[in-house]
PDB file of N, CA, C and O in Angstrom, chain B, residues numbered from 101:
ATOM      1  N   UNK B 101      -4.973   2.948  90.504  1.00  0.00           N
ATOM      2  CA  UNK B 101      -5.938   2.039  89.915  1.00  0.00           C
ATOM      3  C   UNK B 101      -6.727   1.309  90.995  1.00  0.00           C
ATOM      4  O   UNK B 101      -7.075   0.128  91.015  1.00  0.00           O
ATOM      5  N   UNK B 102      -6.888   2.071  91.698  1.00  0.00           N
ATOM      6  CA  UNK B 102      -7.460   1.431  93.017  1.00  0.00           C
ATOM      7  C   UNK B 102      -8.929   1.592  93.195  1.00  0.00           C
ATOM      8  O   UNK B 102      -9.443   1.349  94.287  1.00  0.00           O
ATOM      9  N   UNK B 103      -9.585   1.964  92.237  1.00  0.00           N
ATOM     10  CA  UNK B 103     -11.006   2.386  92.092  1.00  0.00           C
ATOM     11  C   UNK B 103     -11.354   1.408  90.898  1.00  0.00           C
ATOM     12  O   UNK B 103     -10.748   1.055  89.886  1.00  0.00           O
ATOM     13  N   UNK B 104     -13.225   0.973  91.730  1.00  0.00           N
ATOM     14  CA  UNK B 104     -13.484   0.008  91.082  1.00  0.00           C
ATOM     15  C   UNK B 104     -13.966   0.489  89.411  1.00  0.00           C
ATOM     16  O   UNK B 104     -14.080   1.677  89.109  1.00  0.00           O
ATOM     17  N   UNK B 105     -14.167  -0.418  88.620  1.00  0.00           N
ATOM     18  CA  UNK B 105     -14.266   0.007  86.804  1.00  0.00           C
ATOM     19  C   UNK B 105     -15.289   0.739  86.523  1.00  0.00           C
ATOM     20  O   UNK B 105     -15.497   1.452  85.542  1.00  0.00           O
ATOM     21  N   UNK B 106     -16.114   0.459  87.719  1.00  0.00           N
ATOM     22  CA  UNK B 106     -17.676   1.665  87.168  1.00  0.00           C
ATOM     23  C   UNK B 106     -17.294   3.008  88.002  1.00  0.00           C
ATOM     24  O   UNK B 106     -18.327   3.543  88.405  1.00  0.00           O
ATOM     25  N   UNK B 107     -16.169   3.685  88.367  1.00  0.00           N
ATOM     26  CA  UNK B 107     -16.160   4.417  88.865  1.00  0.00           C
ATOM     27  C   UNK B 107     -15.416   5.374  87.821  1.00  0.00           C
ATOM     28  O   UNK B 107     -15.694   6.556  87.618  1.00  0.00           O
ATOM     29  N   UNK B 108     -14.126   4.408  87.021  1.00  0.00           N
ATOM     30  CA  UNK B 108     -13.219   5.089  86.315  1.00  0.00           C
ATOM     31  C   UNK B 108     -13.896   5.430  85.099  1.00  0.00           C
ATOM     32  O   UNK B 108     -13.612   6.493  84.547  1.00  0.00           O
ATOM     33  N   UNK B 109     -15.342   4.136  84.285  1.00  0.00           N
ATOM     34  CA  UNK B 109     -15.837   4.914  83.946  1.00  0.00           C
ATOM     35  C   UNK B 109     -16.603   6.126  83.873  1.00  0.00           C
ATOM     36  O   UNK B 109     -16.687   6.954  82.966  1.00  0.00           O
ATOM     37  N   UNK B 110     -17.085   6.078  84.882  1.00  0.00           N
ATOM     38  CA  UNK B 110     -17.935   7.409  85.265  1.00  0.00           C
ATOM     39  C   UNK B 110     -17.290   8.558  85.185  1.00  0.00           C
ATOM     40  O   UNK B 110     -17.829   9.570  84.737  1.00  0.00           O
ATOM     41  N   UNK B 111     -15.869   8.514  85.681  1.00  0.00           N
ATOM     42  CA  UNK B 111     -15.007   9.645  85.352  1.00  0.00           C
ATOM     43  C   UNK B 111     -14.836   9.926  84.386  1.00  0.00           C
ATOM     44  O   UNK B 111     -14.376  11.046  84.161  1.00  0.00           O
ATOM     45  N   UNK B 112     -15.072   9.202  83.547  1.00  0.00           N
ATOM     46  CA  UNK B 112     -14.821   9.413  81.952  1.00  0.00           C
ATOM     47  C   UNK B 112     -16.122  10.268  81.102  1.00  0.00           C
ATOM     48  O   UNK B 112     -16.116  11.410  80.642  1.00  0.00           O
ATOM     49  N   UNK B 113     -17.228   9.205  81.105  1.00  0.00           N
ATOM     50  CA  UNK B 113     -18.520   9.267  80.482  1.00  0.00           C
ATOM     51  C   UNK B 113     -19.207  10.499  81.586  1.00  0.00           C
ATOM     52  O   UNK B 113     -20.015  11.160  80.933  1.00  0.00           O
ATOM     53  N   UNK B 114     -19.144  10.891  82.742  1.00  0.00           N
ATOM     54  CA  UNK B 114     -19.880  12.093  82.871  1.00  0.00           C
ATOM     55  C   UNK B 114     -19.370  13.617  82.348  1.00  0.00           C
ATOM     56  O   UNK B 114     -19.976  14.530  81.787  1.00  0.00           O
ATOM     57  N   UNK B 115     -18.105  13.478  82.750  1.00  0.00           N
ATOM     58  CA  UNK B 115     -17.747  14.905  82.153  1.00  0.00           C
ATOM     59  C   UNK B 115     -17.921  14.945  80.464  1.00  0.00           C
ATOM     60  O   UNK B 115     -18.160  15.985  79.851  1.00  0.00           O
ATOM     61  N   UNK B 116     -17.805  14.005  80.018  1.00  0.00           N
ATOM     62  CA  UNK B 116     -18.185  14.104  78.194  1.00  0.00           C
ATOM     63  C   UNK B 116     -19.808  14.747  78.037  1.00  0.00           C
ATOM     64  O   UNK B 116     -20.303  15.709  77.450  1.00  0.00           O
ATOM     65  N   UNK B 117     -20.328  13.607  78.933  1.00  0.00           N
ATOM     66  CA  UNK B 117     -21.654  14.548  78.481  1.00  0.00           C
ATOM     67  C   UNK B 117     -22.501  15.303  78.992  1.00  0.00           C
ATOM     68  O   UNK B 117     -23.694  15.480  78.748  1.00  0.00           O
ATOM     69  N   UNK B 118     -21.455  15.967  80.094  1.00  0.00           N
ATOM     70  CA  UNK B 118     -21.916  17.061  80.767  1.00  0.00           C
ATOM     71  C   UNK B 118     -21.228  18.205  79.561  1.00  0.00           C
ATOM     72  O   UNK B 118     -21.970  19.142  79.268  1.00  0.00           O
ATOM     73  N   UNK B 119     -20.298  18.167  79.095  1.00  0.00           N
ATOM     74  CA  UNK B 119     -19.409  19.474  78.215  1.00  0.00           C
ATOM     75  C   UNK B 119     -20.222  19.193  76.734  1.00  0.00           C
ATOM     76  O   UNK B 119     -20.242  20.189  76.011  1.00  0.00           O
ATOM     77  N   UNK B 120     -20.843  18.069  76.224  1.00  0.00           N
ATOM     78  CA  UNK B 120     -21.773  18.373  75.554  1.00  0.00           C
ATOM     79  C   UNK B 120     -23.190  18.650  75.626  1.00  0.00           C
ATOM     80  O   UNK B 120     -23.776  19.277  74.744  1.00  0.00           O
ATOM     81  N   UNK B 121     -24.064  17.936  77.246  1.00  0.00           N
ATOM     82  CA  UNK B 121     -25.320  17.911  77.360  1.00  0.00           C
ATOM     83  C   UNK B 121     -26.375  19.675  77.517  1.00  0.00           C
ATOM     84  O   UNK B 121     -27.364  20.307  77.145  1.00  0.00           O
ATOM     85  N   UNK B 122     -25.062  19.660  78.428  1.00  0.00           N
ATOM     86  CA  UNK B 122     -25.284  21.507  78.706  1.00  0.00           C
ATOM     87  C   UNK B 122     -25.652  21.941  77.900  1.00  0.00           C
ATOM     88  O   UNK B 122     -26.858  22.184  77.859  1.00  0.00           O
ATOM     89  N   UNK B 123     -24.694  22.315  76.683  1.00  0.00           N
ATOM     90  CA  UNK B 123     -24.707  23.407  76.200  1.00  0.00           C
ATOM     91  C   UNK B 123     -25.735  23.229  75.028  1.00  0.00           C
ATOM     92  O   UNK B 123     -26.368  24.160  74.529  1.00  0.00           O
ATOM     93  N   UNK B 124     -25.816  21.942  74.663  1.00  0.00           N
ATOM     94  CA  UNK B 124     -27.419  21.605  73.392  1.00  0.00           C
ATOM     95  C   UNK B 124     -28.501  22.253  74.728  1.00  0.00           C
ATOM     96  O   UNK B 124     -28.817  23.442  74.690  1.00  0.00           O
ATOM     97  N   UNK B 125     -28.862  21.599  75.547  1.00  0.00           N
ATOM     98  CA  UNK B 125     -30.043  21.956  76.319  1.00  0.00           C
ATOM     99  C   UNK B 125     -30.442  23.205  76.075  1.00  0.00           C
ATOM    100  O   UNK B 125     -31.440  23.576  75.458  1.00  0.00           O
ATOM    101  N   UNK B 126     -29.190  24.150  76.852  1.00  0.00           N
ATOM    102  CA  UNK B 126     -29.364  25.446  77.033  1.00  0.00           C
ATOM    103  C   UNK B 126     -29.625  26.257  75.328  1.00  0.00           C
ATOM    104  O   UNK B 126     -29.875  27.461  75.371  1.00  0.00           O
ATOM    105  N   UNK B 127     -29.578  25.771  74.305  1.00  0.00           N
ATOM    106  CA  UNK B 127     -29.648  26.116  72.973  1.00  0.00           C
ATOM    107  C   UNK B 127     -31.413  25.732  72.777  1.00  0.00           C
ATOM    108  O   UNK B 127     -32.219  26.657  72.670  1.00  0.00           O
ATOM    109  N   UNK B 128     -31.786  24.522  72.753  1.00  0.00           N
ATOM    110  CA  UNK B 128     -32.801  24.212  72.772  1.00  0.00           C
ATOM    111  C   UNK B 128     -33.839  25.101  73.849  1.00  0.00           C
ATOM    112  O   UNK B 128     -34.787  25.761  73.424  1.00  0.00           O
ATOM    113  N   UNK B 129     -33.537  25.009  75.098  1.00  0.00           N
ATOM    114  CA  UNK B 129     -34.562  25.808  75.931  1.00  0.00           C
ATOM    115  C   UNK B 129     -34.332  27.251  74.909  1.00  0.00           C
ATOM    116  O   UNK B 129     -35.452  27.466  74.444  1.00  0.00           O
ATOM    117  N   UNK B 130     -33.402  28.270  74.396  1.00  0.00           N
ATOM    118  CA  UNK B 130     -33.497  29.255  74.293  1.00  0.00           C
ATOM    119  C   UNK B 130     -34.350  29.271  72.975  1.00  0.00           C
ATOM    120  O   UNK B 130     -35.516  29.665  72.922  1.00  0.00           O
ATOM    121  N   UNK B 131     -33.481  28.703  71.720  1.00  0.00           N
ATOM    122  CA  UNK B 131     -34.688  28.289  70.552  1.00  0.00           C
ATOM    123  C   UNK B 131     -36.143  28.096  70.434  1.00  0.00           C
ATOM    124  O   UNK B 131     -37.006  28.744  69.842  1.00  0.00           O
ATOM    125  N   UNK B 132     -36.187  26.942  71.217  1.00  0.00           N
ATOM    126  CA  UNK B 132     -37.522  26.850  71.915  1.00  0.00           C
ATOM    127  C   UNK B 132     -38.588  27.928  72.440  1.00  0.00           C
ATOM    128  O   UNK B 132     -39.806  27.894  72.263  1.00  0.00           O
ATOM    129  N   UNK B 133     -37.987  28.701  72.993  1.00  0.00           N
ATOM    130  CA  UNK B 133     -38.670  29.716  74.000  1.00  0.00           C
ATOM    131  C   UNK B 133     -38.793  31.059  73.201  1.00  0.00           C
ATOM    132  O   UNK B 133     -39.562  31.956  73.547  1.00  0.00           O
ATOM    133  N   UNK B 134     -38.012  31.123  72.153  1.00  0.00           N
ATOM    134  CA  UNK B 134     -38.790  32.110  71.086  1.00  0.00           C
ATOM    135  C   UNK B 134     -39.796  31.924  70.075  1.00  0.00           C
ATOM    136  O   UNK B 134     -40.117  32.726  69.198  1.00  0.00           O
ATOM    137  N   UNK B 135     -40.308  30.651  70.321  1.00  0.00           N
ATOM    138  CA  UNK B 135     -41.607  30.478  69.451  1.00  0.00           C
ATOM    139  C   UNK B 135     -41.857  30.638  67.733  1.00  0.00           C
ATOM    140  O   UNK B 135     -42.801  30.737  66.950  1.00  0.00           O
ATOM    141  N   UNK B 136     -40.114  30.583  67.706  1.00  0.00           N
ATOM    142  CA  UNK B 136     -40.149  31.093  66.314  1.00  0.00           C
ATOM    143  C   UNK B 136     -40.057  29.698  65.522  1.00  0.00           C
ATOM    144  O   UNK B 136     -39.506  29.839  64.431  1.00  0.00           O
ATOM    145  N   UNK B 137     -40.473  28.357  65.816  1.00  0.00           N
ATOM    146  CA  UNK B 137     -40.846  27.218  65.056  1.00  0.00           C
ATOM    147  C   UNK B 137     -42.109  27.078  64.765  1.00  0.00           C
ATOM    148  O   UNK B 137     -43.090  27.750  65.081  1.00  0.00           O
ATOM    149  N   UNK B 138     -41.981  26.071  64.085  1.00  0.00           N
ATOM    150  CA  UNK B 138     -43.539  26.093  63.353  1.00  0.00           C
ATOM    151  C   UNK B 138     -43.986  24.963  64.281  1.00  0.00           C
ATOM    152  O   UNK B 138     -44.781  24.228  63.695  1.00  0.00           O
ATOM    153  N   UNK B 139     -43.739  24.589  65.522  1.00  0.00           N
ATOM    154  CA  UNK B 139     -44.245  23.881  66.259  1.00  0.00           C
ATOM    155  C   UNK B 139     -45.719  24.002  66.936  1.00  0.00           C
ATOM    156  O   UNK B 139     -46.164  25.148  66.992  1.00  0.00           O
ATOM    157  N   UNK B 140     -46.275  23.286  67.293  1.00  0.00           N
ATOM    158  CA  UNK B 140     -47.814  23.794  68.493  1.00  0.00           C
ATOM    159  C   UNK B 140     -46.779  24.089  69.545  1.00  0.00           C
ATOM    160  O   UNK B 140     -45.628  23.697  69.735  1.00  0.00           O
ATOM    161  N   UNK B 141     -47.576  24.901  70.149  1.00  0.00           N
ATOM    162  CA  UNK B 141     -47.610  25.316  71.719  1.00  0.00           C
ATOM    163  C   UNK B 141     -47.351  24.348  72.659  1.00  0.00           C
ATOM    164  O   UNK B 141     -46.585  24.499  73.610  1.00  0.00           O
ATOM    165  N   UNK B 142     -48.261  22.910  72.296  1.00  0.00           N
ATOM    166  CA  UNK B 142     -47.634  22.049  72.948  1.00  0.00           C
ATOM    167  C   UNK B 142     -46.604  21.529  73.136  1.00  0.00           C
ATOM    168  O   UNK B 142     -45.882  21.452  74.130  1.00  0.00           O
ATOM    169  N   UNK B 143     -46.504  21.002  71.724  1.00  0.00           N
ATOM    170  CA  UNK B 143     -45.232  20.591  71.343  1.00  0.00           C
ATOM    171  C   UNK B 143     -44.018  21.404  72.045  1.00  0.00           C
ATOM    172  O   UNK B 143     -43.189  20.986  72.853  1.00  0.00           O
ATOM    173  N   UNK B 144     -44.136  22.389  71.618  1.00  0.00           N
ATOM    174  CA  UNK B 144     -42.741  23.122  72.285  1.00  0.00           C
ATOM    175  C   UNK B 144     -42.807  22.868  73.613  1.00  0.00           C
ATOM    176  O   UNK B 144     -41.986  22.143  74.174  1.00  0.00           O
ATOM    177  N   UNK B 145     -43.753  23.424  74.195  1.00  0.00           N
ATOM    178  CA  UNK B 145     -43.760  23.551  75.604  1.00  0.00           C
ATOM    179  C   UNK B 145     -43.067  21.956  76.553  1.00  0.00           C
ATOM    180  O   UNK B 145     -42.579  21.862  77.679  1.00  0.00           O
ATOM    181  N   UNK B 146     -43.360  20.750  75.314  1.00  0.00           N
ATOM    182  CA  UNK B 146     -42.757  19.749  76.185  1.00  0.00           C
ATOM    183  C   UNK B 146     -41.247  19.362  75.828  1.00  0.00           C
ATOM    184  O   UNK B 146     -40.396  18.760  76.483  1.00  0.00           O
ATOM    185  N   UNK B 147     -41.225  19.874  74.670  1.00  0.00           N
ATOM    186  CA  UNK B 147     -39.961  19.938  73.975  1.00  0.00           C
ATOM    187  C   UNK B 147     -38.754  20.541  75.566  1.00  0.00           C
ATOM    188  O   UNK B 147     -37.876  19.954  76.198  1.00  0.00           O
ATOM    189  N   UNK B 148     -39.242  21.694  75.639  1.00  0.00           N
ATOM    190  CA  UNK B 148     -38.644  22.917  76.601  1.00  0.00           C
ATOM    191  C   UNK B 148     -38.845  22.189  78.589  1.00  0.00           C
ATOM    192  O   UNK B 148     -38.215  22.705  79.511  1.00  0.00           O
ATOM    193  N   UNK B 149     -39.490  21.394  78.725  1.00  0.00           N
ATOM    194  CA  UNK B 149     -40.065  20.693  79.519  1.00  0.00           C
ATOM    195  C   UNK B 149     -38.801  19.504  79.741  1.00  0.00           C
ATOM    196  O   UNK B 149     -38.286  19.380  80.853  1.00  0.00           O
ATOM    197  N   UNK B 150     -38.301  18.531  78.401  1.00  0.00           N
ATOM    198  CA  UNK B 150     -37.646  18.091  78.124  1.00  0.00           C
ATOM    199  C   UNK B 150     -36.448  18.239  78.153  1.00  0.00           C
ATOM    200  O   UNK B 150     -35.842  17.301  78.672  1.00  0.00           O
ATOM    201  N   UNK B 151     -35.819  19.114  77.771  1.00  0.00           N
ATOM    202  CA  UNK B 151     -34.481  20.001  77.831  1.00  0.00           C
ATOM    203  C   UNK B 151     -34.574  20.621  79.323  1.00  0.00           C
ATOM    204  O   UNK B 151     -33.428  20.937  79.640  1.00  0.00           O
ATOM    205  N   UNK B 152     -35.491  20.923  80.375  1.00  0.00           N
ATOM    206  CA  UNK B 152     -34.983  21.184  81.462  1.00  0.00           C
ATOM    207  C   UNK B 152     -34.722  20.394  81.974  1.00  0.00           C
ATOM    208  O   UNK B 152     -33.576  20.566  82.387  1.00  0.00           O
ATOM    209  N   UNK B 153     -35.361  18.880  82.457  1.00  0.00           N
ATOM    210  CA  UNK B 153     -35.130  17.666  83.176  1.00  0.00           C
ATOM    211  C   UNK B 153     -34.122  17.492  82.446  1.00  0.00           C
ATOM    212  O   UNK B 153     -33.468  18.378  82.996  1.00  0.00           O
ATOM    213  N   UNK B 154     -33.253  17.007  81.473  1.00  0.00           N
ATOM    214  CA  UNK B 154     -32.231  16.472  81.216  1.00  0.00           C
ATOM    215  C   UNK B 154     -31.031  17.526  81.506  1.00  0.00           C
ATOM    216  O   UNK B 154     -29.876  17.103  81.540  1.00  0.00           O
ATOM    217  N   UNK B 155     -31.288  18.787  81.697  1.00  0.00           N
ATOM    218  CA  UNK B 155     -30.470  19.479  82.216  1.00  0.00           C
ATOM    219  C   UNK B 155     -30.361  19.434  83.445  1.00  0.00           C
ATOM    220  O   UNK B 155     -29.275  19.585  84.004  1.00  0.00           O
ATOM    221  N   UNK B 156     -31.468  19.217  84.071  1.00  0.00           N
ATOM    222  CA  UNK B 156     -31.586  19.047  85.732  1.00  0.00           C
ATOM    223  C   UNK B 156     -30.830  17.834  86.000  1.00  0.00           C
ATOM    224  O   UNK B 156     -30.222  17.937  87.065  1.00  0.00           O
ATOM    225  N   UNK B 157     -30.620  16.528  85.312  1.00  0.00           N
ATOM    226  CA  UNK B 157     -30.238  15.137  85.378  1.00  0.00           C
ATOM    227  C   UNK B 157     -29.056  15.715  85.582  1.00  0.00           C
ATOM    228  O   UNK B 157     -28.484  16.017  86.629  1.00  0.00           O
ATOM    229  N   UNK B 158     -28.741  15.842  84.413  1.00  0.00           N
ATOM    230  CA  UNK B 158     -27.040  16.297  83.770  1.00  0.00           C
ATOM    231  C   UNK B 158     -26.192  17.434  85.294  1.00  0.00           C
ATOM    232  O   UNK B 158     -25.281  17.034  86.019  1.00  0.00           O
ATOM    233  N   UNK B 159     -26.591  18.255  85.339  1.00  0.00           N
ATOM    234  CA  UNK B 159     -26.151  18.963  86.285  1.00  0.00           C
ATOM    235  C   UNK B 159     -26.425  18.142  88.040  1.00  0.00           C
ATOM    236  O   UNK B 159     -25.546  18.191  88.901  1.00  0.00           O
ATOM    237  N   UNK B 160     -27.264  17.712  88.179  1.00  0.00           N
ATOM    238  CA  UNK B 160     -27.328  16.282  89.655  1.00  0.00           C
ATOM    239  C   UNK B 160     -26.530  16.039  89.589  1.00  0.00           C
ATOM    240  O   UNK B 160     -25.675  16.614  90.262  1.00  0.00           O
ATOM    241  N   UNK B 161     -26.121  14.762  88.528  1.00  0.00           N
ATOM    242  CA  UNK B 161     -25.181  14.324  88.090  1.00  0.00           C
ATOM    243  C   UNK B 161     -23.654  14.367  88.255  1.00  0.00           C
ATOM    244  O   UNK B 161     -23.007  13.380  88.606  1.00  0.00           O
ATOM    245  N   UNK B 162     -23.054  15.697  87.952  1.00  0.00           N
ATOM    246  CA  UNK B 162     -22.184  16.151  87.878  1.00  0.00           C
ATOM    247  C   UNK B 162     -21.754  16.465  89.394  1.00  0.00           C
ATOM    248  O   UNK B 162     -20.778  15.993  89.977  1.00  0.00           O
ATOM    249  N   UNK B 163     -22.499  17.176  89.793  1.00  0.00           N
ATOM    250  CA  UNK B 163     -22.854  17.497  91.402  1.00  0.00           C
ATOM    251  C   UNK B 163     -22.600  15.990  92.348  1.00  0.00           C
ATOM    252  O   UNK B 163     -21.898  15.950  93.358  1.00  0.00           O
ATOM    253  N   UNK B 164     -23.231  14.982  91.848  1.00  0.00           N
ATOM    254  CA  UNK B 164     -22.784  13.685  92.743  1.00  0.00           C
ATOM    255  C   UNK B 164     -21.362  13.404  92.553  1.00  0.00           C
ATOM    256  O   UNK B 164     -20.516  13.046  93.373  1.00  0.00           O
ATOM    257  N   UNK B 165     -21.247  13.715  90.906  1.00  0.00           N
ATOM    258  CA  UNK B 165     -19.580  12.956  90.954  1.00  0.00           C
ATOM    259  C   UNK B 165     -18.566  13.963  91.989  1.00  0.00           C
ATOM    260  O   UNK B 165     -17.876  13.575  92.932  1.00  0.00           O
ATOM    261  N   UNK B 166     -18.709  15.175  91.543  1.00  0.00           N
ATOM    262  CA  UNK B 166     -18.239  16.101  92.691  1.00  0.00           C
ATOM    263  C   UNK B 166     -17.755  15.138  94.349  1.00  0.00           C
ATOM    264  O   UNK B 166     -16.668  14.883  94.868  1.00  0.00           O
ATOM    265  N   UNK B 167     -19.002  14.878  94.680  1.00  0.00           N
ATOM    266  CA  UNK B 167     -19.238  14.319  96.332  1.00  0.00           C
ATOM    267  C   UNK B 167     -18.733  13.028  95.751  1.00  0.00           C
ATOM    268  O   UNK B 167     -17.704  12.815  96.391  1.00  0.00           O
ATOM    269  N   UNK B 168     -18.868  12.202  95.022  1.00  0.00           N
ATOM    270  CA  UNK B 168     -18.112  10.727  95.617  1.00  0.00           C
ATOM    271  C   UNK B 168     -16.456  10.734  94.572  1.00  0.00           C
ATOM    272  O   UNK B 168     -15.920   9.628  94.504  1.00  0.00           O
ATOM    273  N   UNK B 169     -15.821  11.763  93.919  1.00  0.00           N
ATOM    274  CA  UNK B 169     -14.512  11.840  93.788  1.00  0.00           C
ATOM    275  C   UNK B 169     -13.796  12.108  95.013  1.00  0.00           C
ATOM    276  O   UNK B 169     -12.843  11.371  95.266  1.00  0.00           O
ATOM    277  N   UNK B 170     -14.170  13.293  96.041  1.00  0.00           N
ATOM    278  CA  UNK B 170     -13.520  14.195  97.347  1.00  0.00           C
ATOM    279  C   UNK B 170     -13.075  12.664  98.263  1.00  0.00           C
ATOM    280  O   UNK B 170     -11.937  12.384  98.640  1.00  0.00           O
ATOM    281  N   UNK B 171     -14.141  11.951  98.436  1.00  0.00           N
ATOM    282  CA  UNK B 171     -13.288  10.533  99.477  1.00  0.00           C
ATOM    283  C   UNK B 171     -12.361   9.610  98.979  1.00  0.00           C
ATOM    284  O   UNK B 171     -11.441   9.094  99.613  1.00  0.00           O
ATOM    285  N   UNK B 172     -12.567   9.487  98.168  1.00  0.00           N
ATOM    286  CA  UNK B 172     -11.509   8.666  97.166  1.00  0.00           C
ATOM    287  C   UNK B 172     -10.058   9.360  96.382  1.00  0.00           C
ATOM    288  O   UNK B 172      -9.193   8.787  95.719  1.00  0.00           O
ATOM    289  N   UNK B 173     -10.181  10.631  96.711  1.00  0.00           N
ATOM    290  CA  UNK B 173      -9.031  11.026  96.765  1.00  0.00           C
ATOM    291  C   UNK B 173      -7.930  11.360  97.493  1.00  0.00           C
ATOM    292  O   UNK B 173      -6.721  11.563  97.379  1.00  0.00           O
ATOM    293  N   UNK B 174      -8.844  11.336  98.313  1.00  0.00           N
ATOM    294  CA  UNK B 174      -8.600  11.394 100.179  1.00  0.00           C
ATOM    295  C   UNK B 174      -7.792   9.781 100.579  1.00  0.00           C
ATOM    296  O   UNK B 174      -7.191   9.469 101.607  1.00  0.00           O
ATOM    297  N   UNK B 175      -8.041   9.032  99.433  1.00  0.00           N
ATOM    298  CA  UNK B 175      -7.127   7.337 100.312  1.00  0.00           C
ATOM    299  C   UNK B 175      -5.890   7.216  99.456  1.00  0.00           C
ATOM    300  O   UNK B 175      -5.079   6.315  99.667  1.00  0.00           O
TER     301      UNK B 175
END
């Protein structure tokens, strides 16, 4: 318990919504990208625009907790 409270949460709250954020994204970009909604062109296109940055977040993300768990496990 030697880690401060925004850390233990983080351990908590990223992997949750990394094991859910993923896998909606990757549903949405694919949905999306068959054009088979009755959406505009635009629309989708930012829709799909949308779902990559939050996938890009989500996966950073995950990737940082990676790098600041390795020293702190190390004490």
């Amino acid at each position: 318990m030697g880690q401060p409270v925004i850390i233990q949460v983080e351990n908590i709250c990223y992997p949750i919504l990394a094991i859910v954020g993923v896998p909606a994204n990757l549903v949405t970009i694919i949905i999306l990208s068959r054009e088979i909604c009755d959406l505009s062109k635009c629309v989708t296109r930012y829709f799909v625009a949308m779902a990559v940055a939050d996938l890009s977040v989500l996966l950073q993300c995950e990737n940082n907790m990676q790098v600041v768990e390795s020293p702190l496990t190390k004490v």
